[in-house]
Wavefront OBJ file of the C-alpha trace (Angstrom):
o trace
v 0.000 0.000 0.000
v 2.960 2.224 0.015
v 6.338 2.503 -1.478
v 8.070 2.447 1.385
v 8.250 1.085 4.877
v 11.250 2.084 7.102
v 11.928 -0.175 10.288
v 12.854 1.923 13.526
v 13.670 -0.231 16.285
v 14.363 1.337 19.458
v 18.054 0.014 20.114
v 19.185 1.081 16.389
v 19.094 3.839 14.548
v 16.164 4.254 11.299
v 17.790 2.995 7.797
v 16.068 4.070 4.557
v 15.081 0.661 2.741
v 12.180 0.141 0.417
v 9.282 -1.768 1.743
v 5.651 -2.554 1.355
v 2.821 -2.795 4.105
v 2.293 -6.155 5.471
v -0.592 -8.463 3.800
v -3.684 -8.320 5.871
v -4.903 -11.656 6.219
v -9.350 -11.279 6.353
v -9.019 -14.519 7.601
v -8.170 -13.282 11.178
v -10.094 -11.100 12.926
v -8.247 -8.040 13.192
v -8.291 -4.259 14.573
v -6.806 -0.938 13.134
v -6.620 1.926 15.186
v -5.167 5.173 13.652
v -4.636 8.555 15.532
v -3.803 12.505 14.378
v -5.474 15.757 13.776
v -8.295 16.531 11.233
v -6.786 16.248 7.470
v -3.565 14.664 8.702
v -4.554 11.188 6.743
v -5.715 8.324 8.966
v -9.559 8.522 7.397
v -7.053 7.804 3.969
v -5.318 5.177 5.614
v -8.959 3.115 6.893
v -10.425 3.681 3.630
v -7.596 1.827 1.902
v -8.015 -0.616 4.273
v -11.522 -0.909 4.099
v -11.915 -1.316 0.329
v -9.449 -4.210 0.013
v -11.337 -6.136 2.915
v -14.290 -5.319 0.863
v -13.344 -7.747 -2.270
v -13.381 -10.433 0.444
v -16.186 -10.185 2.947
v -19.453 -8.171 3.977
v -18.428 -5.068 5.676
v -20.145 -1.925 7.529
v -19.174 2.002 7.614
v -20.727 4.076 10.216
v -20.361 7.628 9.312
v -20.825 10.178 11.669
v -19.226 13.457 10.117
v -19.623 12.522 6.089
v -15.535 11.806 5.894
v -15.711 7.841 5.612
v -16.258 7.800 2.019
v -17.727 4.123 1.851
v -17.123 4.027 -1.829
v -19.520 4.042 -4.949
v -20.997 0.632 -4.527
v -22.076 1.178 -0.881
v -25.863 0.373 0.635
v -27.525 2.518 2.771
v -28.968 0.397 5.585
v -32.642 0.180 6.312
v -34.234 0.633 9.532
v -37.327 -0.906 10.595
v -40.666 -0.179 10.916
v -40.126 0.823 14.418
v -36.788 3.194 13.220
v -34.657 0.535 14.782
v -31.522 -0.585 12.960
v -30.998 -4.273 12.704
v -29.828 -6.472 15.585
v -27.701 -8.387 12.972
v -25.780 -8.180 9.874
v -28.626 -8.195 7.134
v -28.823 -10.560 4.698
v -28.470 -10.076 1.076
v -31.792 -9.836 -0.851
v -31.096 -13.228 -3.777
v -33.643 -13.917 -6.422
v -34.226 -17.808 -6.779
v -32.190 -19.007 -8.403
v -29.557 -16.145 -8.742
v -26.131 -16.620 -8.192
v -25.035 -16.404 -3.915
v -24.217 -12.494 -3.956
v -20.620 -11.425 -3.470
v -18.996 -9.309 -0.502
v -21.282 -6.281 0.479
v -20.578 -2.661 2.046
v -23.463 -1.023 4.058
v -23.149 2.047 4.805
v -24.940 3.540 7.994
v -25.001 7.699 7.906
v -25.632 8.622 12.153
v -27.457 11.440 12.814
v -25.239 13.470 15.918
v -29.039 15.207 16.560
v -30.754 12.470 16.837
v -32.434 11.463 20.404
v -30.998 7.816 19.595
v -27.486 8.773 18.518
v -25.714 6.717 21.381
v -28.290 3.663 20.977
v -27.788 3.363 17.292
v -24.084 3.404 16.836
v -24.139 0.512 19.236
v -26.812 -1.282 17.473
v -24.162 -0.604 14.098
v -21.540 -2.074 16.044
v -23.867 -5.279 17.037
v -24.454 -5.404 13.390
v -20.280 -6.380 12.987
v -20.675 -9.115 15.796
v -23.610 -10.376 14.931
v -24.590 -13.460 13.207
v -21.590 -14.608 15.247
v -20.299 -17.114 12.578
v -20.486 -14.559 9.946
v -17.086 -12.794 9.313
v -17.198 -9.098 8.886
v -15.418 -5.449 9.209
v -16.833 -2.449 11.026
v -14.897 0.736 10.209
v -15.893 3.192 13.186
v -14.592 6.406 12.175
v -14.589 9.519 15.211
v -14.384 6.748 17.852
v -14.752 9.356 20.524
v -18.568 9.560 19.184
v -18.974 5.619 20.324
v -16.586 5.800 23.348
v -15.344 8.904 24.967
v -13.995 7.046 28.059
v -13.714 3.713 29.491
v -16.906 4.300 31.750
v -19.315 5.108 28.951
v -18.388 2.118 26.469
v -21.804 0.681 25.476
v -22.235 -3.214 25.330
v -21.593 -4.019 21.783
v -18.330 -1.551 21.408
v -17.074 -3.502 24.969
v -17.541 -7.069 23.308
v -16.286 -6.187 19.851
v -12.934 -4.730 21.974
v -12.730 -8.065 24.619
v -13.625 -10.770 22.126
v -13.557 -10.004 18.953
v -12.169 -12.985 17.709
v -14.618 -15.142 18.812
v -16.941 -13.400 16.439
v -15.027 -13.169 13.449
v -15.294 -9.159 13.889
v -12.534 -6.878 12.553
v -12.536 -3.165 12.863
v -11.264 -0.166 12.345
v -11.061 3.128 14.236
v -9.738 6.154 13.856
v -9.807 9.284 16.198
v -7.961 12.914 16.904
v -7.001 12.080 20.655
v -5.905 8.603 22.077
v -6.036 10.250 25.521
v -10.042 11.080 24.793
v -11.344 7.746 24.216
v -11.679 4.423 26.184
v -7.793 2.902 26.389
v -8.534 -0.740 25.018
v -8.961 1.188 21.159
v -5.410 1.189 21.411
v -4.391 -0.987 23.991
v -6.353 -3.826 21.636
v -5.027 -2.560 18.118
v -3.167 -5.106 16.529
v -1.567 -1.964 13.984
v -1.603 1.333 14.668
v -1.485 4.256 12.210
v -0.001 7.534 13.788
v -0.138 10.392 11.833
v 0.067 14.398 12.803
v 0.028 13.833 16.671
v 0.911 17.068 18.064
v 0.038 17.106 22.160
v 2.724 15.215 24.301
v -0.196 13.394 26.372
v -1.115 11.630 23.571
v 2.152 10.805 21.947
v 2.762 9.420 25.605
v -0.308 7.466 25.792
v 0.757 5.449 22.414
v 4.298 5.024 23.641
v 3.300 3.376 26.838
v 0.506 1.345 25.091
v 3.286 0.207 22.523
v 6.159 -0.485 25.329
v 8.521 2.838 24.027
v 10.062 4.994 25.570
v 8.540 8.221 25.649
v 11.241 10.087 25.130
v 12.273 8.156 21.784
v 8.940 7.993 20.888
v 8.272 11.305 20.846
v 11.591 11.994 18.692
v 10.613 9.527 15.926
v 7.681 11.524 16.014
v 9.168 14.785 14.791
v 11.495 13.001 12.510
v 8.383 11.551 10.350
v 6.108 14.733 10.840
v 8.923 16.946 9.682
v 9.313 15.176 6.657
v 5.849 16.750 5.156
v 2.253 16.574 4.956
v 0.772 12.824 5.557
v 4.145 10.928 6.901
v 3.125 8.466 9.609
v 4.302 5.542 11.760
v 3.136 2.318 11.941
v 2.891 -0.217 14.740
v 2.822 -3.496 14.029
v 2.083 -5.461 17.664
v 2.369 -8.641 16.567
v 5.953 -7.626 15.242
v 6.665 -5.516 18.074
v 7.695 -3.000 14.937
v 7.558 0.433 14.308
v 7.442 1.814 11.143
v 8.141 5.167 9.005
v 5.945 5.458 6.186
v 5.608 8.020 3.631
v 2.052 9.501 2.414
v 0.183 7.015 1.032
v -0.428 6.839 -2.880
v -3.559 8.009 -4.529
v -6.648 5.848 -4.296
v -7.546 4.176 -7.558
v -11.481 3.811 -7.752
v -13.245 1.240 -9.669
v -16.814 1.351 -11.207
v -19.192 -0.429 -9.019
v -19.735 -3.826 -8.851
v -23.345 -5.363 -9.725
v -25.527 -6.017 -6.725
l 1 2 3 4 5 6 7 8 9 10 11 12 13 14 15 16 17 18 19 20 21 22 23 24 25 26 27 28 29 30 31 32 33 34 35 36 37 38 39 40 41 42 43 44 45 46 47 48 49 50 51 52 53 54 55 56 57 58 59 60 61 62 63 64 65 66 67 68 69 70 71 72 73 74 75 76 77 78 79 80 81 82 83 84 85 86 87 88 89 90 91 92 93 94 95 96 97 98 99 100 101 102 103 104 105 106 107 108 109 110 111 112 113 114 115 116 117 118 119 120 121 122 123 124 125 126 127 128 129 130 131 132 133 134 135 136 137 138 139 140 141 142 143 144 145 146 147 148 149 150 151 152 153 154 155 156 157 158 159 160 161 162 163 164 165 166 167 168 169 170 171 172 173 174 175 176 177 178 179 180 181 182 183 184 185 186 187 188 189 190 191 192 193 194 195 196 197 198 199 200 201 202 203 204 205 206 207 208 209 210 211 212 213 214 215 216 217 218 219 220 221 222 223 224 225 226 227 228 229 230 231 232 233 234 235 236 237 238 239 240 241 242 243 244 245 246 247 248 249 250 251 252 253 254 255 256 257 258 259
C-alpha cells in the first residue's frame, strides 16, 4: 500500500530501505486503530483498508461526520418499521435461483441530533458481531462519538474490543485524541497508524501502550512529521515494529460492482 516502509527499532538507529505494508490476512479477525489531527490522513489510511477487505467479505461504515467515504458501490442500511436498525448483519436480498451475492458494504449515515445517537451506533456495532459465525469489518470512524472514556463504552463496542475474535469481527477506528477515548482502542489494536500527533499526552499514551520509551517515541515523532504533509508511523504489535511510512499513494477507484 505504500512505497516504502522504514523499520525503527528502538536500540538502532532508522535505515532508509524500500518496503511494502504487510498483507492483511481477512481470515483473522483483526483491529486498526489510527490517531492525528483533522486532514492529517488516517480517514485515507482506513479507507484503503476498508476497500481491500471489501473484495473479500461483507463489511459496515458508520459515518458520523460525512468523511468515511464508503465508496460508490455502498448500501444505505434500512431501519425498521419501528426506526430501529438491525440487531444483525442483514442478509443479502437473492432472487431464486440467482447466483449467492458477493462481498457487500453497508453504509450507515448517524445522525449526531438524533435522540438515539448513542443507541444506534451501538446497534451498528452489534451489526459487525452479529450473526456470530459470519465474518465481517466495522470501520468506526470519530471513535470518541462511540466511546469517549472507558466508563461510557456501550455493550456491543465492549464485546467487539474483549472478544472479537470469537466473532469473526474486525474493525477499524480512527480518532484525533488517544487520551479522549476508552484505552482498550489502542491498547487492543493489533496496527496502529499515527499520523500528525501534536500534544505530548497523547504521543505518551501510544508510547506506553506500545512499550517505548517516551522520550524516543516522541523523537521519531518529529522526525516523520517533519518530513511533510501525511508521513506516519506504523505499529505493528504482533511484530513488536515500528514503522516510518511516507504519504500514502492516490486511491484508484473502480466502477461499481453489480448487486
Amino acid at each position: 500500500m505504500v512505497s516504502e516502509r522504514t523499520p525503527i527499532r528502538a536500540d538502532a538507529p532508522a535505515q532508509e530501505a524500500g518496503w511494502q505494508l504487510p498483507t492483511f490476512d481477512p481470515m483473522r479477525p483483526t483491529l486498526f486503530s489510527s490517531w492525528g489531527r483533522k486532514g492529517s490522513g488516517k480517514s485515507t489510511f482506513n479507507r484503503r483498508i476498508a476497500r481491500s477487505w471489501a473484495t473479500w467479505f461483507d463489511e459496515l461504515v458508520v459515518d458520523v461526520n460525512g468523511d468515511a467515504d464508503p465508496g460508490p458501490a455502498a448500501i444505505p442500511v434500512r431501519r425498521d418499521a419501528a426506526g430501529l436498525l438491525p440487531g444483525a448483519f442483514p442478509e443479502a436480498e437473492r432472487l431464486p435461483g440467482a447466483p449467492a451475492p458477493g462481498p457487500r458494504t453497508l453504509v450507515f449515515r448517524a445522525d449526531p441530533g438524533s435522540a438515539t445517537y448513542a443507541d444506534d451506533l451501538d446497534r451498528a456495532v452489534g451489526m459487525v458481531l452479529y450473526p456470530q459465525t459470519h465474518r465481517c469489518l466495522g470501520w468506526f470512524g470519530e471513535i470518541g462519538e462511540f466511546t469517549p472514556n472507558a466508563q461510557s463504552t456501550r455493550p456491543h463496542m465492549r464485546r467487539l474490543l474483549m472478544q472479537n475474535r470469537h466473532y469473526l469481527a474486525s474493525a477499524l477506528f480512527d480518532g484525533p485524541r488517544p487520551m479522549n477515548v476508552d484505552p482498550l482502542i489502542l491498547g487492543q489494536s493489533d496496527y496502529v497508524a499515527i499520523f500528525d500527533l501534536p500534544n505530548p499526552a497523547d504521543r505518551d499514551r501510544v508510547a506506553n501502550t506500545i512499550g517505548w520509551k517516551p522520550t524516543l517515541f516522541d523523537k521519531e515523532c518529529d522526525e516523520t512529521f517533519g518530513r511533510g504533509e501525511f508521513w506516519y508511523l506504523f505499529y505493528d504489535a504482533r511484530e513488536h515494529t515500528l514503522y516510518r511510512c511516507p504519504p500514502l499513494p492516490p486511491l484508484q477507484e473502480s466502477a461499481p460492482a453489480p448487486r
